[in-house]
N, C-alpha and C positions, 0 to 999 in steps of 0.2 A: 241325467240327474240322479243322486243318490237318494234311496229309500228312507223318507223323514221320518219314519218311526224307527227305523233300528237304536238301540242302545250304542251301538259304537261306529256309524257311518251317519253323519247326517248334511244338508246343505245351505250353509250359512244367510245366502240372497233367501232361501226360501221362511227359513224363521226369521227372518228381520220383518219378510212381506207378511207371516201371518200375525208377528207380534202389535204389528203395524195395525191390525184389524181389532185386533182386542185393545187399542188405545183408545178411550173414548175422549175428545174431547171435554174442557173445561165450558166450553159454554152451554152444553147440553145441562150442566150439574148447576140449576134453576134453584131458588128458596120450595120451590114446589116439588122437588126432588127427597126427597127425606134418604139420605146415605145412612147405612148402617141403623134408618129404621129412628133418626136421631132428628130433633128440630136444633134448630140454629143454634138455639141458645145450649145447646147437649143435652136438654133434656128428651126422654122417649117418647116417642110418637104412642099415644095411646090406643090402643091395639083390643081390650079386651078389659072383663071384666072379674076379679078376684076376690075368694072366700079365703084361701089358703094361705099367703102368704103377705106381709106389707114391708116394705124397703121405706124407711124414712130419712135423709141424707138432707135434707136444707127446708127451709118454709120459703112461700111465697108471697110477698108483700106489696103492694100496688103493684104486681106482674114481671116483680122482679126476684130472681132466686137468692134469697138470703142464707148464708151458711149453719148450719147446726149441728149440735152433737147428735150422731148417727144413731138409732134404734131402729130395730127386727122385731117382728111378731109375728108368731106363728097363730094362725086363725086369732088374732087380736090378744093373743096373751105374750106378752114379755120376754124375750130366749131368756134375755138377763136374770127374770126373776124363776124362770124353771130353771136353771143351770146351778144360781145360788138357793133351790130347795135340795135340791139335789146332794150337792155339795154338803150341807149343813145335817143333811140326815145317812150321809154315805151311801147313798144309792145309786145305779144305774139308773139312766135317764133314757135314751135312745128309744128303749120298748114305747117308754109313756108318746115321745113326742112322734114316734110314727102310728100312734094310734090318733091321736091328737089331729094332724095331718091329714089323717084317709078317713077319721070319722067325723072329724070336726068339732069334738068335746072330750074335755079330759075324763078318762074312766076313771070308777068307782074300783076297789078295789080287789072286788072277784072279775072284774071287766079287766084290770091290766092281767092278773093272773092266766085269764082263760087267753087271753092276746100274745100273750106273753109265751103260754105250752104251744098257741097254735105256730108261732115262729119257732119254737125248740121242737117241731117236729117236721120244718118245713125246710130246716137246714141240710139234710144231708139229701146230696144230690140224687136225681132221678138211677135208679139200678142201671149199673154200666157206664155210666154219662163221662164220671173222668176219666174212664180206660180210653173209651170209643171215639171220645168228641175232645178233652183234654191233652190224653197225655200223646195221642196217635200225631196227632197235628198240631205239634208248638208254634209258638208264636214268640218273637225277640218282644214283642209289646205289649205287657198285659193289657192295656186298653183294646188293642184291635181282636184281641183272643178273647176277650169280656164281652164286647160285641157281637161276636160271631155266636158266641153260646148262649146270648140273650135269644138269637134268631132261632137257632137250634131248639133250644125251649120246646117251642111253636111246637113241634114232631111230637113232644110228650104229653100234649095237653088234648083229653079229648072232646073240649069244646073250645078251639082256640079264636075262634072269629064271635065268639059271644060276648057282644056290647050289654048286655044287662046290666045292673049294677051289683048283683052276687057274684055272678062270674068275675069282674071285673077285680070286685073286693078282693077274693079268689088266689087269684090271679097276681094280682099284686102285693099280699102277705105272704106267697111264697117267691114270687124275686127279693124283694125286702130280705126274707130271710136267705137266702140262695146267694146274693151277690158275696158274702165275705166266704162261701166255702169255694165258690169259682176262683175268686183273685186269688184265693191261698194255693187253691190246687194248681194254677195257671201260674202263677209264681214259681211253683215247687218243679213243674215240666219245664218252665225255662232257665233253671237254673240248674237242671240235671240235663238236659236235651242239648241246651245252647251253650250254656257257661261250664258245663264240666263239670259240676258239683256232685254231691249225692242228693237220692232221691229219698225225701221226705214228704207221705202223704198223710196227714192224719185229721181224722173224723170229728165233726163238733158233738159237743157234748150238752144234751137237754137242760142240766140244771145250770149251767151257763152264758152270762148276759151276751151278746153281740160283740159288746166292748175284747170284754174275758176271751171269746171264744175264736176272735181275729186274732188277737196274740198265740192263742193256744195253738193253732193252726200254722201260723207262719211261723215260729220258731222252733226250728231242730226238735233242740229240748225240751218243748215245749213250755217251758218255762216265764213267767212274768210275776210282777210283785200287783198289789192291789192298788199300791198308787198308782203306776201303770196304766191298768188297766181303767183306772178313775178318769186317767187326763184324758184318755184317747175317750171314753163316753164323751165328756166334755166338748172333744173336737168333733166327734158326729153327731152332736146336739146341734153345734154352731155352722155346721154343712148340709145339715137336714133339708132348707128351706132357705130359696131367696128371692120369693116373690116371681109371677108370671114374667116376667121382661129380660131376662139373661138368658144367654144364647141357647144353653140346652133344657129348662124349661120350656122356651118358645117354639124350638125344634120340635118335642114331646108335644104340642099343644097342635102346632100348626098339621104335625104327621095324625094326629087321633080325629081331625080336624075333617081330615077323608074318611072318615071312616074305617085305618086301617085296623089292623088287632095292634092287642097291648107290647105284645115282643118287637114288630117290628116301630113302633114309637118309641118303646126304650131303647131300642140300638139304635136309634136314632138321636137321642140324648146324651148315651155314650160318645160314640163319634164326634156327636158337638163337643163336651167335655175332653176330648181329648185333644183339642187343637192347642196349640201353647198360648193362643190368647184367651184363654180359657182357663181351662182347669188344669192346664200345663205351669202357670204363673210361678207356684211352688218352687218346681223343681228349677223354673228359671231364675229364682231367690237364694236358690241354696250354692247353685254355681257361682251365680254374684259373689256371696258373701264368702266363700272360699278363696276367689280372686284378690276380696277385698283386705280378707286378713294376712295376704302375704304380701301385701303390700302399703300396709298399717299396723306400725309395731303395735299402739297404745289406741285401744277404744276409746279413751281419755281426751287422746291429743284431737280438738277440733279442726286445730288448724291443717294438721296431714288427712284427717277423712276427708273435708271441704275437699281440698286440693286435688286428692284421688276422686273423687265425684265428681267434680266440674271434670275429670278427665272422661269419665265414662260418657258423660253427659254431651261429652265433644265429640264420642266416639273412638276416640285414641286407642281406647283401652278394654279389658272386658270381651264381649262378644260383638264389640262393635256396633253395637245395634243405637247407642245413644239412649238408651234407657235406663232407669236404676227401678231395678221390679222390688215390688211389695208396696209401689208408693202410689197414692191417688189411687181415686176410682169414679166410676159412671157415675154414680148417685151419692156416696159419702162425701163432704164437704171438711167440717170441723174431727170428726172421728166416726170410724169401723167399729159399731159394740163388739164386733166376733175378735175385732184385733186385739182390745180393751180385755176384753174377759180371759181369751186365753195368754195373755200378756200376765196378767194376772198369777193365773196358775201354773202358768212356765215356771215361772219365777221362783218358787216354792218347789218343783220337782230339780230344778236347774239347781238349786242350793245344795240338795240333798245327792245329786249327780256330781259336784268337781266341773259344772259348765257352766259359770256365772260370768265370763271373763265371754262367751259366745253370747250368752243375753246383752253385756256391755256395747258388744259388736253393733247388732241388732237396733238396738236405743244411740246409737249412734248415727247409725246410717238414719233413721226415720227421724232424731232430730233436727241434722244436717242435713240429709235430703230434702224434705221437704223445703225448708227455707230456700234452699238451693235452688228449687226448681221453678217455684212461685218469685224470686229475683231474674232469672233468666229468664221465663217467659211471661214477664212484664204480668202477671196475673194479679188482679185484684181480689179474689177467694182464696181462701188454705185451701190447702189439700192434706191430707191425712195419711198413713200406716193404714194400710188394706189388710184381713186376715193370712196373707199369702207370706210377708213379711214373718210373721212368727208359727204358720201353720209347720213348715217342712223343718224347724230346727226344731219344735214338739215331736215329729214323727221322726227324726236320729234321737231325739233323748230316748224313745221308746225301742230303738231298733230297729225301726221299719226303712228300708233301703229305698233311693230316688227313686227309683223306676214304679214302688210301689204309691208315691206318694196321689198322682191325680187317680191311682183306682180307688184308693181307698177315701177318696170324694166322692167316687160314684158307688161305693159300698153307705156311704152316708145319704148322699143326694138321693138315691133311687127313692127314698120315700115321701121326698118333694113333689118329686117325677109322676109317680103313681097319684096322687092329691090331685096334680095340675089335670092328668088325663083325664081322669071320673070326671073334672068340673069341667075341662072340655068337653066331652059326648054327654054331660047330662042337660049341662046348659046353654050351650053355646049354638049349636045342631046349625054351623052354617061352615062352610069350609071357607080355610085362608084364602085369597087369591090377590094380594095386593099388584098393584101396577108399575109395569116400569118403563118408565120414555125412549122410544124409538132411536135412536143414532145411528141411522145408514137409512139416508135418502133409496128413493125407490130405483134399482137399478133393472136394465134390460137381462134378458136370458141369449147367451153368444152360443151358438152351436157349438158343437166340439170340434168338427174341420177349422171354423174361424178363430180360433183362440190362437193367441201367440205361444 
C-alpha cells in the first residue's frame, strides 16, 4: 500500500475508507444538536453574556423573529451616530471608539488625547522585530504572517501570562496600535520577497491618526488625500465591533476562556477571521463583481443582472459555488447599518474618483439579488446587502490591494477582540466546554496479527 500522507503518491480505497469515517450520519443531527452553534430557527444559541458590543438584526414577537432595520452599538451608543459626529466635525474616530470598547465610556477630552499619544507611541514595532520575525520569513498571506507575529509578540513582553486587568489593558493598546505597522510591513516583505516588487518599509508617525498612518505606510509614495483617509476611519469604525457571537470574537472569548495569555487568543481570532466565511467575504465580493461586470454591459439593465444571477446562483458561472456574496447575513433581516453608512459615503468619494458606474454595479447586484434569492428559496423574510458588498470597492477606491482587504479587518477588529477578552477573564472565570454527540457505536480493540 502507498504512503497516505505523501503529496504525490497516495491510495485511493484508503481515503474513500477514511472519508467514510468522517461522514457523520443525518440521524445523529437531533433538534438537540445545535450545528454551527445555531437553533433551528438561525437564531444563536446563547452562549454568554455582553457589555461590549449589541447586533440588533429582527425583533421578536409572540416567539417569532420579525424583520428590522439592522443597528450596532458599541457599549450601547449608536456606530451610526459616532460615525455621523465624526463626520460632521472632520475628525478621526477609530482612537475614540477603541477606547470606548476596552473602557467602556467615551473620554473626556485630555482622556482621548492622552489615549490617543499612548497608541502614537505604541506603533512602531518592538527593536528588530520587522528585520528578524518580518521580513526573514514571508508569508504569500498576510493573515497567516499577522498571526504568527501576534504569537511572536509573546517573546517581547515581559509579563506575558499576566491576566490582571493593567496588564491586560497593556497589552491590548499596543496590539491595537501594532496591527497596521505589521500588515504594512508584511505587505511590504510579500511584495518585495514573493511578487518581485521593491521594497518599501516606512515608519508611522506620532501626530498621525490610525486611519492617516495605514495609508502612509502601505503606499510607496506614501501619499493619500484626507478624504482618503476620512473614509478608511469610517470603515474601522464600522469593523471595530460586532457583538460576542461571530466567529472570531467567540474564538478570542472561548481561547481567554482557559486561561490562556492575550497573543495566543488574538491569533486565535486572526485565524478565525481569515477563513473565507469570514472575514474573507470581501475579497470574495470583489472577484464576483469583476466576473459580473464582464458579463453585464449596463448596471441599468435589470433584466441581464437578473439573468447573470440566477446563473451564479445555479452555479453555472462565477466560482461555482452557487453563491452571490455581499448578500444576507446571520442576524441582519431588513438592512446592515455598516452597509447603509458606508454606502453612503462611498458614494461621495466614488463621485469625486470617475467610479460611480462600479457604485451602479453594486446597487444592482444588492437590488437584484436579494429579490433573487428570497424567490428561489421560497423565503418569507428579506434579506439585505451585508457590509462586505461595499467594504472591498471602498478599499480599491483608496488603493488598498485584495490581499490586503480581511487584514485590514483585523487592523479594525482587534480592538473588538481585546474588549471581548477583558470581559471574558474578568467576568466570565468559567472555561468553554460545550458538548458534542457520540457517532460511533462502541467498537472492540482487534490485535494487530488479526487485522486484515
Amino acid at each position: 500500500m502507498a504512503v497516505p500522507l505523501s503529496n504525490k503518491y497516495y491510495d485511493e480505497a484508503l481515503l474513500a475508507r477514511v472519508r467514510e469515517e468522517y461522514d457523520i450520519p443525518a440521524k445523529y443531527f437531533t433538534d438537540k444538536v445545535k450545528r454551527g452553534l445555531r437553533n433551528s430557527d438561525g437564531t444563536g444559541v446563547m452562549a454568554g453574556v455582553t457589555k461590549v458590543g449589541r447586533v440588533i438584526g429582527y425583533n421578536i414577537e409572540d416567539g417569532e423573529i420579525v424583520p428590522a432595520q439592522g443597528r450596532l452599538y458599541y457599549r450601547g451608543i449608536n456606530v451610526e451616530d459616532i460615525v455621523n459626529a465624526h463626520v460632521a466635525n472632520s475628525t478621526f474616530g477609530y482612537e475614540e471608539v477603541a477606547f470606548l470598547l476596552l473602557m467602556g465610556y467615551l473620554p473626556n477630552k485630555a482622556e482621548i488625547r492622552q489615549f490617543a499619544a499612548m497608541l502614537s507611541r505604541a506603533r512602531a514595532l518592538p527593536e528588530g522585530f520587522t528585520e528578524d520575525i518580518i521580513l526573514k520569513n514571508p508569508s504569500p498571506n498576510v493573515m497567516n504572517k499577522l498571526a504568527r507575529s501576534v504569537l511572536t509578540l509573546y517573546s517581547y513582553d515581559k509579563d506575558p501570562d499576566n491576566t490582571s486587568l493593567e496588564n491586560m489593558l497593556i497589552q491590548s493598546i499596543e496590539l491595537i496600535a501594532r496591527f497596521p505597522t505589521i500588515v504594512a510591513n508584511t505587505y511590504a516583505a510579500k511584495r518585495h520577497y514573493i511578487d518581485g516588487e521593491s521594497l518599501h518599509i516606512h515608519y508611522p508617525r506620532e501626530d498621525l491618526s490610525a486611519a492617516e498612518n495605514f495609508l502612509l505606510m502601505l503606499h510607496p509614495d506614501q501619499c493619500y488625500t484626507q478624504e482618503e483617509a476620512h473614509l478608511l476611519d469610517i470603515l474601522m469604525i464600522l469593523h471595530a465591533e460586532h457583538g460576542g457571537g461571530n466567529n472570531s470574537a467567540f474564538v478570542c472569548r472561548a481561547l481567554s476562556s482557559s486561561g490562556t495569555d492575550t497573543y495566543g487568543a488574538i491569533s486565535g481570532a486572526v485565524n478565525s477571521l481569515k477563513g473565507p466565511l469570514h472575514g474573507g467575504a470581501n475579497a470574495k465580493v470583489r472577484a464576483m463583481f469583476h466576473d459580473i461586470k464582464a458579463h453585464v454591459a449596463d448596471p441599468a439593465d435589470d433584466g441581464a443582472m437578473r439573468d447573470y444571477l440566477s446563473r451564479i446562483l445555479d452555479g453555472t458561472v462565477g466560482d461555482h459555488s452557487g453563491k452571490i456574496y455581499g448578500l444576507g447575513h446571520a442576524v441582519y433581516t431588513l438592512s446592515d447599518p455598516r452597509a447603509e453608512i458606508i454606502k453612503l459615503y462611498a458614494g461621495k468619494v466614488a463621485k469625486n474618483k470617475g467610479m460611480e458606474e462600479d457604485l451602479a454595479y453594486l446597487r444592482s447586484i444588492e437590488r437584484n439579488g436579494c429579490l433573487l434569492i428570497v424567490e428561489r428559496k421560497g423565503m418569507t423574510s428579506p434579506i439585505s446587502a451585508n457590509i462586505d458588498l461595499y467594504s472591498g470597492f471602498v478599499l480599491q477606491m483608496l488603493g488598498i490591494p485584495d490581499e490586503l482587504f480581511t487584514p485590514l479587518f483585523a487592523v479594525s477588529r482587534i480592538s473588538g477582540w481585546c474588549a471581548h477578552r477583558i470581559e471574558e477573564v474578568m467576568s466570565a472565570k468559567r472555561i468553554m466546554r460545550p458538548a458534542y454527540r457520540a457517532a460511533k457505536e462502541a467498537t472492540p480493540y482487534v490485535p494487530l496479527e488479526q487485522r486484515g
